[in-house]
C-alpha positions in Angstrom: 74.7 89.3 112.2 75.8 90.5 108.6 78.5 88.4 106.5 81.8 90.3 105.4 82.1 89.3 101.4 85.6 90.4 100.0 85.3 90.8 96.3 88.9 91.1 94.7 90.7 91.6 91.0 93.9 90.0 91.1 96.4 89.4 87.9 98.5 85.8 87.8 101.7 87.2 89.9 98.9 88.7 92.9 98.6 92.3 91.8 95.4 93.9 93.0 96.5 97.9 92.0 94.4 100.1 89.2 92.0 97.2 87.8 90.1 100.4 86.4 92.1 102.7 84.6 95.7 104.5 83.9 94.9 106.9 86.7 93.4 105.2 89.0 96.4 104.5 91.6 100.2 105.0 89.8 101.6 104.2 93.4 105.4 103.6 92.9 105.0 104.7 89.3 102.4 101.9 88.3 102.3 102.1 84.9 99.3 99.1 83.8 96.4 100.6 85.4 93.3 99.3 83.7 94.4 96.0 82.9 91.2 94.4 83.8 89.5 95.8 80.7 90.3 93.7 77.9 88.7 91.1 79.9 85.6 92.1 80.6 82.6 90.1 78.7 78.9 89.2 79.7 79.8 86.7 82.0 82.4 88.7 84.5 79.4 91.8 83.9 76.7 88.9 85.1 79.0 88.1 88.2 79.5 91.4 89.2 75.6 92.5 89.0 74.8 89.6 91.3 77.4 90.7 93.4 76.0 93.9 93.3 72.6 92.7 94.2 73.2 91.7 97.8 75.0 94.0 100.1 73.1 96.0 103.0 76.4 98.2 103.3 79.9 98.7 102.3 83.4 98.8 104.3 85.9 100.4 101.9 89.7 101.2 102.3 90.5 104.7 102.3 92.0 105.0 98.5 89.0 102.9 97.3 86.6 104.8 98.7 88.3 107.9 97.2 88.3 106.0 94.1 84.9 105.6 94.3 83.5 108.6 95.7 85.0 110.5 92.8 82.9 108.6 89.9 80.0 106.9 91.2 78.4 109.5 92.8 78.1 111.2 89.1 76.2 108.3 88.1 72.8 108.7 88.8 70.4 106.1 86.2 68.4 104.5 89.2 68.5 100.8 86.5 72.3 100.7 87.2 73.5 97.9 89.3 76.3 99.0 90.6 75.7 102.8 91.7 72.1 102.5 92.7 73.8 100.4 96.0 76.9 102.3 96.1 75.1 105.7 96.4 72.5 104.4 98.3 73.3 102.2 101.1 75.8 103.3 103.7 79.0 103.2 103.5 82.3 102.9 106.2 85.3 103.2 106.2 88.0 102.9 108.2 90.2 105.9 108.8 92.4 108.3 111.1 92.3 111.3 108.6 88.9 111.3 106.8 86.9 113.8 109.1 84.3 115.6 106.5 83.0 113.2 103.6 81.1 114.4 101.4 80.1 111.5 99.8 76.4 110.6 101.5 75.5 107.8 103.4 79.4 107.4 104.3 80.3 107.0 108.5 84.1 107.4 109.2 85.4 104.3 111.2 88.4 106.0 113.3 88.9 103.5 116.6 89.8 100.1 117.1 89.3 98.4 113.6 88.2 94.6 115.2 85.7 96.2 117.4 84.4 99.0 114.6 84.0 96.1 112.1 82.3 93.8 114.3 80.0 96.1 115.6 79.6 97.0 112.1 78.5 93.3 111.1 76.5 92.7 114.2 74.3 95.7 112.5 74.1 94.8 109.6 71.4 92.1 108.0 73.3 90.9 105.0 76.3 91.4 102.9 78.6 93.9 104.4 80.7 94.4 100.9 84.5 95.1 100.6 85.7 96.2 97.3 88.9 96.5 96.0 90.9 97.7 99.4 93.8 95.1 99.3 95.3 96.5 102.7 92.5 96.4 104.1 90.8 93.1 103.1 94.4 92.0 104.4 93.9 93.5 108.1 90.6 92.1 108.1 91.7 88.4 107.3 94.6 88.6 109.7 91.7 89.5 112.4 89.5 86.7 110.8 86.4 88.7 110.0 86.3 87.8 106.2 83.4 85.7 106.0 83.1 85.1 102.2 86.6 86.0 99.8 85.5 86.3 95.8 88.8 86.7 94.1 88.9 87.4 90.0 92.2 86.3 88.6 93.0 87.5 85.0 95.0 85.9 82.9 97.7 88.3 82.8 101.1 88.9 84.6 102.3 92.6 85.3 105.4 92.4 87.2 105.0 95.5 89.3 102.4 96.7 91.2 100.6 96.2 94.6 100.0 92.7 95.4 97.8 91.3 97.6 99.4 88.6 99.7 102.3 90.1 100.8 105.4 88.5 102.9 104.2 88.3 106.2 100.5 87.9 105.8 98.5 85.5 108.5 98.8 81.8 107.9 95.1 81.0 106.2 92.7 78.8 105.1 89.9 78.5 103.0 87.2 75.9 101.9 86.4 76.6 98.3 82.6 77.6 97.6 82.2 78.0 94.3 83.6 78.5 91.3 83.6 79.8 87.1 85.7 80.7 84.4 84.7 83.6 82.0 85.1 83.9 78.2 87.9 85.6 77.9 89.7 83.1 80.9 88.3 85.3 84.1 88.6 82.5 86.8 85.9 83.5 89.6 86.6 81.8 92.6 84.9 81.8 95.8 86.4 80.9 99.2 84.6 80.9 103.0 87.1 80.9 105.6 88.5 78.3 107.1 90.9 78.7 110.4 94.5 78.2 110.0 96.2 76.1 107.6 96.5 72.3 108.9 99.9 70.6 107.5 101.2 67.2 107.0 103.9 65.6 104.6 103.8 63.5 101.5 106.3 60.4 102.9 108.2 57.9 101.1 106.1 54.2 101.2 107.1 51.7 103.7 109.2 49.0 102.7 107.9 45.7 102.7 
């Protein structure tokens, strides 16, 4: 059975929207897309390629894949790391109003998002790799089928935007796996899931 491995930019105050560029999603007039980019040095690009070495297939959100399918698919060098898996290996995502895409290798996931997924992962033999896809890496944690969560926070705050845990998200808990900080103050953290949060209370000391 495969492993689900979130991979996830997030700033200090949780925002998750347009890591890429001032285009990439101005939901609710977001205006700091691309604020990843400042930040990116040898050792996030040496994360990210051995990231990019392991999947066997990818689940994306719908707006990520859109995202995606509109740039990656125009790179072709077979030596790049990132688009040589992207454009090869296949790809699902889960959706009620993708019927026809175009990008190939891609299977439209359109039923009961627990039992697509799963059968997904009892498929595949490896990494089955979500990028980006916020909402969705949320639904996916709430059903408990993150295996692996790599979240990138930068050292920046935005005050706007998308975030990633939202008010009402599902009670979790992670052991932590692993862990770096970049050169310009990436902090690359890696958590397996644990279950739900277990909670206790810091009391006063008895008296003698």
């Amino acid at each position: 059975m495969g492993k689900l491995v979130s991979t996830l930019f997030v700033t200090l105050d949780g925002v998750y929207q347009a890591p890429g560029g001032p285009e990439e999603d101005t939901r609710g007039g977001f205006e700091h897309g691309g604020w990843s980019f400042p930040y990116a040095d040898d050792d996030f690009g040496q994360f990210m390629n051995g990231v990019f070495a392991r999947p066997a297939a990818f689940l994306l959100g719908r707006r990520t894949y859109d995202i995606f399918a509109a740039f990656w698919p125009k790179v072709t060098d077979p030596a790049d790391p990132v688009s040589s898996k992207l454009n090869a290996l296949p790809k699902y995502v889960p959706s009620a109003t993708l019927t026809d895409p175009a990008w190939a290798g891609t299977t439209v996931l359109s039923g009961d998002l627990a039992k697509e997924v799963t059968a997904v992962k009892e498929r595949v033999d490896g990494e089955l790799q979500v990028h980006g896809s916020g909402a969705l890496v949320r639904s996916l944690l709430a059903l408990g089928l993150v295996d692996t969560l790599h979240l990138l926070t930068f050292p920046v705050v935005l005050g706007t935007g998308h975030r990633l845990f939202t008010e009402g998200a599902v009670p979790t808990a992670f052991t932590h796996s692993g862990g770096s900080v970049t050169s310009t103050g990436v902090a690359i953290n890696s958590y397996d899931l644990a279950g739900r949060p277990e909670y206790g209370t810091f009391g006063l000391p008895e008296e003698a």
